[in-house]
PDB file of N, CA, C and O in Angstrom, chain B, residues numbered from 101:
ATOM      1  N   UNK B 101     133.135  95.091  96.927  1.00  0.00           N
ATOM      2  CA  UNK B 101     131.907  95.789  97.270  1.00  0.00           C
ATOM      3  C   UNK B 101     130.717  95.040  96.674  1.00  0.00           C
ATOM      4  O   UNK B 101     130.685  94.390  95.629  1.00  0.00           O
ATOM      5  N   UNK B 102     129.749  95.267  97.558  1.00  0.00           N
ATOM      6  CA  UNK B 102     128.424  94.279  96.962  1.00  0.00           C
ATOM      7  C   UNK B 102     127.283  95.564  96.869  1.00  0.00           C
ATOM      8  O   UNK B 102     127.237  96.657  97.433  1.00  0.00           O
ATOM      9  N   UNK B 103     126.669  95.098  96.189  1.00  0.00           N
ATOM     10  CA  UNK B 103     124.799  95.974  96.046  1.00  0.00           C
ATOM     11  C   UNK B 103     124.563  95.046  96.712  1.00  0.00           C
ATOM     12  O   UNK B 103     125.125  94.008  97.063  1.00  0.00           O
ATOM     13  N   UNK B 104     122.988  95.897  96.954  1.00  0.00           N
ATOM     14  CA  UNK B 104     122.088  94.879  97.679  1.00  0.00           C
ATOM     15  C   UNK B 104     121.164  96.107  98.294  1.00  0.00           C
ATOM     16  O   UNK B 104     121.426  97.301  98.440  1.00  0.00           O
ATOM     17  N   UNK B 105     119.865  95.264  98.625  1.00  0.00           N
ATOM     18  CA  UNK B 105     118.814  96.660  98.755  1.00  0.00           C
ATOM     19  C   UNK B 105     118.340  96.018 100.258  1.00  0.00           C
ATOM     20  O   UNK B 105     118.093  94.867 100.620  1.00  0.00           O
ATOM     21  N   UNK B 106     118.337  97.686 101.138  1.00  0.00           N
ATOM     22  CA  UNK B 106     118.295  97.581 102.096  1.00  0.00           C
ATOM     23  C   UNK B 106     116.913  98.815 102.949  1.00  0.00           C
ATOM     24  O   UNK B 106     116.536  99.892 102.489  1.00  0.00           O
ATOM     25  N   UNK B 107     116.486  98.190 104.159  1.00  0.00           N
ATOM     26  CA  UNK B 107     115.683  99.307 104.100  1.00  0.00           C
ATOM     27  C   UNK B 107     116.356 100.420 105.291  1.00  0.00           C
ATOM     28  O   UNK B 107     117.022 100.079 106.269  1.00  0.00           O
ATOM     29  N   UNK B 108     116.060 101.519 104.990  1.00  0.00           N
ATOM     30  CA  UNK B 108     116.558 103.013 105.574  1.00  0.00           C
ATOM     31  C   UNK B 108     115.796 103.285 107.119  1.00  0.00           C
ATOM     32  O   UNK B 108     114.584 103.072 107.150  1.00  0.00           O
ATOM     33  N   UNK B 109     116.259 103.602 107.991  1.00  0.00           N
ATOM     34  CA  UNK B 109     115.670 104.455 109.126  1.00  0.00           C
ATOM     35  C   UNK B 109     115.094 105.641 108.581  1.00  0.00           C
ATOM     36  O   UNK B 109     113.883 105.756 108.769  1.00  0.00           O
ATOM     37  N   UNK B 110     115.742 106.666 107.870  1.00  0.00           N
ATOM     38  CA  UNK B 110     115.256 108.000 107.531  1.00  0.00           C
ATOM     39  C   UNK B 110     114.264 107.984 106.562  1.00  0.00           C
ATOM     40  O   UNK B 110     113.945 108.980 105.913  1.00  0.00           O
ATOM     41  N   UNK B 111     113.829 107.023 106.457  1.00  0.00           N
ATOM     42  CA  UNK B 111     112.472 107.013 105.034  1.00  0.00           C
ATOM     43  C   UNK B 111     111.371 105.976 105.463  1.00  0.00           C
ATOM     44  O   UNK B 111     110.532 105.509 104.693  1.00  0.00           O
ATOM     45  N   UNK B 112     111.501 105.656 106.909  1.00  0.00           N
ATOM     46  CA  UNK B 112     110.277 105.038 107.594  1.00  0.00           C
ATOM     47  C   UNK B 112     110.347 103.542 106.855  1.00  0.00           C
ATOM     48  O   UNK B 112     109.254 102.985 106.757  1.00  0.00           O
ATOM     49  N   UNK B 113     111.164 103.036 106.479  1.00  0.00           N
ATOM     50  CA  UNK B 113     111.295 101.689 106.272  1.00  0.00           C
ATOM     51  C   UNK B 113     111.416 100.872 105.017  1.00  0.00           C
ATOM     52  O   UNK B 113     111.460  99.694 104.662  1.00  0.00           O
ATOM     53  N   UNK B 114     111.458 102.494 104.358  1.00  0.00           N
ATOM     54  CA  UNK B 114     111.329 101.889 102.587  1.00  0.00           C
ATOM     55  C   UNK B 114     112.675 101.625 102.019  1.00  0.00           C
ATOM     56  O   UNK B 114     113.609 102.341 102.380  1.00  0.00           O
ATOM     57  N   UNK B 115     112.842 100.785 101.270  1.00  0.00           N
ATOM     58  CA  UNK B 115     113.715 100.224 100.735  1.00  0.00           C
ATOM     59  C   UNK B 115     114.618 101.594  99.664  1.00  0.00           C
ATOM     60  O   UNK B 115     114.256 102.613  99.077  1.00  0.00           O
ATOM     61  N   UNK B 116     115.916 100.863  99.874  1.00  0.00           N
ATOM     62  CA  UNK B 116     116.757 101.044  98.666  1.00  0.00           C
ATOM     63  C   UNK B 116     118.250 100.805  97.983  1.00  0.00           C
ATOM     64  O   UNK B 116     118.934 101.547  98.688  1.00  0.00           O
ATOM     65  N   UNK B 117     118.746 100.476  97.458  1.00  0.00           N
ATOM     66  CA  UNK B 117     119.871  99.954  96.937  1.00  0.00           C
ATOM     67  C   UNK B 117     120.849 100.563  97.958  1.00  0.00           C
ATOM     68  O   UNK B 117     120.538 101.572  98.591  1.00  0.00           O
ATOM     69  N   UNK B 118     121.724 100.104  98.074  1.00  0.00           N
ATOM     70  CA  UNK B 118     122.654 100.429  99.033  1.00  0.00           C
ATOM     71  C   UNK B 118     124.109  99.137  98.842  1.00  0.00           C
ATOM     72  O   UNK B 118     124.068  97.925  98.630  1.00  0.00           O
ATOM     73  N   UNK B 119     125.244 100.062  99.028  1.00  0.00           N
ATOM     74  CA  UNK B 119     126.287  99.176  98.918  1.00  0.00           C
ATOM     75  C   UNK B 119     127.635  98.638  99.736  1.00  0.00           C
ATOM     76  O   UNK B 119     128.656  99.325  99.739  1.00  0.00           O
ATOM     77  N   UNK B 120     127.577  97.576 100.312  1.00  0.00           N
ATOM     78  CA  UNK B 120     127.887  97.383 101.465  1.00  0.00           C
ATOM     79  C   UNK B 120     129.402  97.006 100.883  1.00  0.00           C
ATOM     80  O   UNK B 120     129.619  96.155 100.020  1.00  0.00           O
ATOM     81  N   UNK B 121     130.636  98.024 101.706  1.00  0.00           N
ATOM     82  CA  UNK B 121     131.600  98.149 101.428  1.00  0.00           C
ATOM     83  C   UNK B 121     132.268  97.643 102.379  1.00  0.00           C
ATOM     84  O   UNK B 121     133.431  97.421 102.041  1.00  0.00           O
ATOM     85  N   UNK B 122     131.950  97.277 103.760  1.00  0.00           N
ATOM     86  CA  UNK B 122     132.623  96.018 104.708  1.00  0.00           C
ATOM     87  C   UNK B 122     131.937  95.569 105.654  1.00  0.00           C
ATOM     88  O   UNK B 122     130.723  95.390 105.556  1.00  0.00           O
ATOM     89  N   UNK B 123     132.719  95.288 106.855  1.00  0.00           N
ATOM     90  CA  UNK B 123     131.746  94.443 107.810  1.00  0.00           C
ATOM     91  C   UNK B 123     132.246  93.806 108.760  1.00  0.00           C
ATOM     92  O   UNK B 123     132.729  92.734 108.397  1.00  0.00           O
ATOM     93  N   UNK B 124     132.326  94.009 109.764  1.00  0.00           N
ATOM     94  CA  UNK B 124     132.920  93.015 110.825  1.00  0.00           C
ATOM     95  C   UNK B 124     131.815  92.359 111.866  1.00  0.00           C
ATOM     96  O   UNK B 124     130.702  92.778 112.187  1.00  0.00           O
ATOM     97  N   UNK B 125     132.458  91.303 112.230  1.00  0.00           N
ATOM     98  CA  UNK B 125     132.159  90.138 113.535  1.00  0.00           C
ATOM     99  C   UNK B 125     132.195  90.225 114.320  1.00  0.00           C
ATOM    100  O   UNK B 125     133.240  89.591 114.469  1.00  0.00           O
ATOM    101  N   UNK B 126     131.885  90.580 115.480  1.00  0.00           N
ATOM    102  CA  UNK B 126     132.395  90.615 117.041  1.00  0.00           C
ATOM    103  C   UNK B 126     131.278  89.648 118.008  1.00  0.00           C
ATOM    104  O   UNK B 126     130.244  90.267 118.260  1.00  0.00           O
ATOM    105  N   UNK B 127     131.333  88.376 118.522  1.00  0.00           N
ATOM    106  CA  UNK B 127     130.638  87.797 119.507  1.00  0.00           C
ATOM    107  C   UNK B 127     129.341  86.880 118.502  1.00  0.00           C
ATOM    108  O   UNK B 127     128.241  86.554 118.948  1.00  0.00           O
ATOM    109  N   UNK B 128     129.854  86.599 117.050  1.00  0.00           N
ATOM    110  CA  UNK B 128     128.701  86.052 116.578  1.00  0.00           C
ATOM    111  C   UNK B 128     127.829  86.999 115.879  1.00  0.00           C
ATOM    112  O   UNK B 128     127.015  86.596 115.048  1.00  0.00           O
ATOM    113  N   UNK B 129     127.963  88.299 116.188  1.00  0.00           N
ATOM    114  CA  UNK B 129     127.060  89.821 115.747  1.00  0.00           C
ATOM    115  C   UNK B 129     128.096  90.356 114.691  1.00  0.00           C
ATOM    116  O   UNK B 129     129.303  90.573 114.793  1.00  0.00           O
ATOM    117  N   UNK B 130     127.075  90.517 113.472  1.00  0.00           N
ATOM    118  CA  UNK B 130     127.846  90.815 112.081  1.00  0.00           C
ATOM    119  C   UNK B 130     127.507  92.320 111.925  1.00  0.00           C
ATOM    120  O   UNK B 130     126.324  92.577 112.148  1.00  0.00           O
ATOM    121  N   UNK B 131     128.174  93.204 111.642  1.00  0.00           N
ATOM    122  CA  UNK B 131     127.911  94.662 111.315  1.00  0.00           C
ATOM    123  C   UNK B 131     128.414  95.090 109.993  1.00  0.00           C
ATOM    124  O   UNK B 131     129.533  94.849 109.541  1.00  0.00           O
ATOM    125  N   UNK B 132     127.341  95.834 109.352  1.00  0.00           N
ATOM    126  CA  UNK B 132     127.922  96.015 108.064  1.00  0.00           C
ATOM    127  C   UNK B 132     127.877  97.334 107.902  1.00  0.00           C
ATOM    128  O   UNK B 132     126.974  98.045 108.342  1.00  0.00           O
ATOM    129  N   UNK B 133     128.806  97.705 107.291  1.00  0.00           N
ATOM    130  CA  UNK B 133     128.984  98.910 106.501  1.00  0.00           C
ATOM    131  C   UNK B 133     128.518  99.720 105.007  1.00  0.00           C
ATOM    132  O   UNK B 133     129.215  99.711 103.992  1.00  0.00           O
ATOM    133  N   UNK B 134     127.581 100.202 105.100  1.00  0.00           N
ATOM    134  CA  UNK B 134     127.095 100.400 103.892  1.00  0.00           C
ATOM    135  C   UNK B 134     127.327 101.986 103.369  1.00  0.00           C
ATOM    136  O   UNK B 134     127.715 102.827 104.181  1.00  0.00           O
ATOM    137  N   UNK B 135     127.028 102.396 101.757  1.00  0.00           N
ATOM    138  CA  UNK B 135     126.869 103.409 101.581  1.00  0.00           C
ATOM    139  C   UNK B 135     125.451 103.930 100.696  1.00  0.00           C
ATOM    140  O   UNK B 135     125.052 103.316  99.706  1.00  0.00           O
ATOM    141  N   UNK B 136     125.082 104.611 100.997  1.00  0.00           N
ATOM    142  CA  UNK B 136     123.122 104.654 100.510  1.00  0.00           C
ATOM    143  C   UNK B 136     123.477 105.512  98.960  1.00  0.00           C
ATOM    144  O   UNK B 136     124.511 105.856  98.386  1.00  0.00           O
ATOM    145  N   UNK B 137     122.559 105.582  98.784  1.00  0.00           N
ATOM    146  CA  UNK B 137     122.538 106.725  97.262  1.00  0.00           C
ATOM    147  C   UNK B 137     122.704 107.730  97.551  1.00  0.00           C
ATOM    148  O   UNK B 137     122.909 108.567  96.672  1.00  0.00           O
ATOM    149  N   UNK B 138     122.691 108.056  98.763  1.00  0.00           N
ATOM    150  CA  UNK B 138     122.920 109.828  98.688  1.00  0.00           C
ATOM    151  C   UNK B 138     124.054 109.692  98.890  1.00  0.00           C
ATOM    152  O   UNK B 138     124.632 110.552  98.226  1.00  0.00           O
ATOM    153  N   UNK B 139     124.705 109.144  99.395  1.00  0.00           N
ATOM    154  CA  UNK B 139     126.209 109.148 100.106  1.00  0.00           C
ATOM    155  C   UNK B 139     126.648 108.946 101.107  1.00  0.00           C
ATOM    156  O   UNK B 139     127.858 109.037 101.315  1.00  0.00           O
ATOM    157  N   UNK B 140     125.568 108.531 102.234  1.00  0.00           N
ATOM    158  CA  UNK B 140     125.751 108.810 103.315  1.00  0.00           C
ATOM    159  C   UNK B 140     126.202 107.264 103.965  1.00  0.00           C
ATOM    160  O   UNK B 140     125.453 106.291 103.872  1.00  0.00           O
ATOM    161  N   UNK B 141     127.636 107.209 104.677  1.00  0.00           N
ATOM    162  CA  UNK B 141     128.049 105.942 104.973  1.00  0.00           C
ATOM    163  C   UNK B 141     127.323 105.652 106.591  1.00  0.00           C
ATOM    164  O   UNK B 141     126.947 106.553 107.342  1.00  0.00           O
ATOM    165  N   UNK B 142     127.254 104.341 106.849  1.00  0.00           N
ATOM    166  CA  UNK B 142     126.693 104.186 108.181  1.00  0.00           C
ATOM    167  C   UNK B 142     126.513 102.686 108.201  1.00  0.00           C
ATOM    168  O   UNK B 142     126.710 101.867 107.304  1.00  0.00           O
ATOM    169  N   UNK B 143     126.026 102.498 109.633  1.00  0.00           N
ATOM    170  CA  UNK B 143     126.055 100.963 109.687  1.00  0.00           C
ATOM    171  C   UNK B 143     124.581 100.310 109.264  1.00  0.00           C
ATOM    172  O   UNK B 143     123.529 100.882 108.976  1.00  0.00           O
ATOM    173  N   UNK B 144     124.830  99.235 109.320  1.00  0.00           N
ATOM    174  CA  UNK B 144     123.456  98.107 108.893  1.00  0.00           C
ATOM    175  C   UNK B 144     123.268  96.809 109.925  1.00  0.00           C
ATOM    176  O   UNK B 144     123.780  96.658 111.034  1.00  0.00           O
ATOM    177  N   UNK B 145     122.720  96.269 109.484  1.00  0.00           N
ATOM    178  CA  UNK B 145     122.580  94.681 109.978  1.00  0.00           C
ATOM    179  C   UNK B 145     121.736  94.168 109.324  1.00  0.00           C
ATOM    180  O   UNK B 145     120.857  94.803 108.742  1.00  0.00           O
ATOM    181  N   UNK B 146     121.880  92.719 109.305  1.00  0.00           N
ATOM    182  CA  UNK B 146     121.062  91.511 108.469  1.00  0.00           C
ATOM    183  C   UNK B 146     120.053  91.336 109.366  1.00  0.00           C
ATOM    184  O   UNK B 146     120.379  91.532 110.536  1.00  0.00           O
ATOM    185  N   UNK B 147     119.101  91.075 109.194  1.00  0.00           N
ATOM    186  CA  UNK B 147     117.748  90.396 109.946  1.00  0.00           C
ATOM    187  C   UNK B 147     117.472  89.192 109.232  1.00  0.00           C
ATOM    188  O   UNK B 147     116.693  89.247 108.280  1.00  0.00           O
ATOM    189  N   UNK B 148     118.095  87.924 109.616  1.00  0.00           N
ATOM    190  CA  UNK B 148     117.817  86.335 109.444  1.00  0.00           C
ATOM    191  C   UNK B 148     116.111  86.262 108.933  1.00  0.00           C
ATOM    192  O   UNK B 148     115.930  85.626 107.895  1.00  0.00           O
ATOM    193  N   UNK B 149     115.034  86.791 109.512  1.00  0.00           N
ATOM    194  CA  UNK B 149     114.255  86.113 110.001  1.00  0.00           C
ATOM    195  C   UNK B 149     113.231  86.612 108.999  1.00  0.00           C
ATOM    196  O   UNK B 149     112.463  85.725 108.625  1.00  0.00           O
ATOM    197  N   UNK B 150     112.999  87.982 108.397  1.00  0.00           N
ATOM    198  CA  UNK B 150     112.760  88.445 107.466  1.00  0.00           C
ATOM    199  C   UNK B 150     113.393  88.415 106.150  1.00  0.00           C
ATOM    200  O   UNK B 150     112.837  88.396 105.051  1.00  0.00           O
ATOM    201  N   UNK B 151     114.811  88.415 106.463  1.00  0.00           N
ATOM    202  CA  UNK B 151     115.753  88.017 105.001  1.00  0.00           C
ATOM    203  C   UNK B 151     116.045  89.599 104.550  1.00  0.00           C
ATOM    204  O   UNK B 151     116.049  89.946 103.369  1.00  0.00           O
ATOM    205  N   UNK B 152     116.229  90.285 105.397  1.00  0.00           N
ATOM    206  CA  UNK B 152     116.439  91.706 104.912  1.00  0.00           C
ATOM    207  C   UNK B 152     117.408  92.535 105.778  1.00  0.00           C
ATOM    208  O   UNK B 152     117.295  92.489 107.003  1.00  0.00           O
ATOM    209  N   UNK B 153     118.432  93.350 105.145  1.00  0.00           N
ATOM    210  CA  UNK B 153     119.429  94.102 105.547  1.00  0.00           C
ATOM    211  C   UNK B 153     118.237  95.352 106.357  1.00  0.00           C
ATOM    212  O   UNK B 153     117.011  95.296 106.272  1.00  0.00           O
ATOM    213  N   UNK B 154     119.101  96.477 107.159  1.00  0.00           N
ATOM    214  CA  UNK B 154     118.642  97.528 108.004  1.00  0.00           C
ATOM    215  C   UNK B 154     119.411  98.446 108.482  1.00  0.00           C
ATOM    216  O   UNK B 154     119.945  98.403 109.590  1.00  0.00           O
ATOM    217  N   UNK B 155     119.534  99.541 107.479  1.00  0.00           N
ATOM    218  CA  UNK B 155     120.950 100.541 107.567  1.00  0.00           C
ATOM    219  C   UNK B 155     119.975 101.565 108.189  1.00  0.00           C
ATOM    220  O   UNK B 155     118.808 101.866 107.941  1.00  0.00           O
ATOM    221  N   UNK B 156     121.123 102.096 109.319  1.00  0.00           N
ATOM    222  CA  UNK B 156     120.591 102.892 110.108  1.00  0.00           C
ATOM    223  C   UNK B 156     121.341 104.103 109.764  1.00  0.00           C
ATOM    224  O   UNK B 156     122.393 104.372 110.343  1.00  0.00           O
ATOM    225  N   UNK B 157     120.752 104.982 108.675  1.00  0.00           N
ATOM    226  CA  UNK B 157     120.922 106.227 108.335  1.00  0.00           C
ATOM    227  C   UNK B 157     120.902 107.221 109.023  1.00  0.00           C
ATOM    228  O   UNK B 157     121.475 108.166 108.480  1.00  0.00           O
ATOM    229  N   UNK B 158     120.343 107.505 110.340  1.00  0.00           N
ATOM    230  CA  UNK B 158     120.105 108.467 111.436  1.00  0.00           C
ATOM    231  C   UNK B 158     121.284 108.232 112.426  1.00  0.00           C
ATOM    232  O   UNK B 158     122.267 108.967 112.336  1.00  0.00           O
ATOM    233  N   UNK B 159     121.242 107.251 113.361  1.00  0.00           N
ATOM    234  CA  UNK B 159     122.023 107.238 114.566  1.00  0.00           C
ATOM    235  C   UNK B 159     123.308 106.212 114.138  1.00  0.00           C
ATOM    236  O   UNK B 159     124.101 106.075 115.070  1.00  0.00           O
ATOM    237  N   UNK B 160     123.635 105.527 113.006  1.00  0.00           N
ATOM    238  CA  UNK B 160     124.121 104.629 112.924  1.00  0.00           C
ATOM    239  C   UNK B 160     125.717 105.501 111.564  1.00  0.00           C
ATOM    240  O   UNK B 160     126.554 104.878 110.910  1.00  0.00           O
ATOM    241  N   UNK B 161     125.532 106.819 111.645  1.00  0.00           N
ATOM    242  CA  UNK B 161     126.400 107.490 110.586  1.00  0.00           C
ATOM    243  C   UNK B 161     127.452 107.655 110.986  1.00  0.00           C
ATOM    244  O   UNK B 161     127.640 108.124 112.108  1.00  0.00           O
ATOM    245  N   UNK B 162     128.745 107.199 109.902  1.00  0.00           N
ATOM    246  CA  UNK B 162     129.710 107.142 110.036  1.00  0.00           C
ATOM    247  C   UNK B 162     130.405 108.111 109.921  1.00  0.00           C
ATOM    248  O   UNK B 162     130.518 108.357 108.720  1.00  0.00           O
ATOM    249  N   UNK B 163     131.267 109.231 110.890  1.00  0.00           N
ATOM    250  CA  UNK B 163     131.688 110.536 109.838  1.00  0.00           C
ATOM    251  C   UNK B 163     133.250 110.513 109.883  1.00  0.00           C
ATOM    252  O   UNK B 163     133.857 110.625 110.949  1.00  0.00           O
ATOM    253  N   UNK B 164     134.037 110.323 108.354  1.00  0.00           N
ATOM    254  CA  UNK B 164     135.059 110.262 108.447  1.00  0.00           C
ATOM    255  C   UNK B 164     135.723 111.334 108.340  1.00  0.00           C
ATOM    256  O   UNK B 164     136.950 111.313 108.445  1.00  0.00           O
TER     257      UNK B 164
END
């Protein structure tokens, strides 16, 4: 498992620690799996171009 600070959908773009517990490849497109401080697991993605992760806390939640 890695840290790493990422910014949130549900908080309009503001950052926060978040810990990305896996991740898969499909077609060149990397998806990551993160879990936020509240708890809430869901997916992410890297943005190259800015240099910043983007966990999508709203539509992107994982429910196991």
């Amino acid at each position: 498992m890695q840290k790493t600070i990422a910014k949130l959908a549900s908080k309009d773009g503001a950052e926060e620690q978040v810990t990305i517990y896996d991740q898969k490849t499909k077609n060149g497109h990397t998806t990551y799996f993160v879990e936020t401080q509240a708890g809430i697991k869901c997916t992410a993605i890297f943005n190259i171009f800015v240099n910043r992760y983007f966990a999508d806390d709203v539509h992107g939640v994982i429910n196991e």
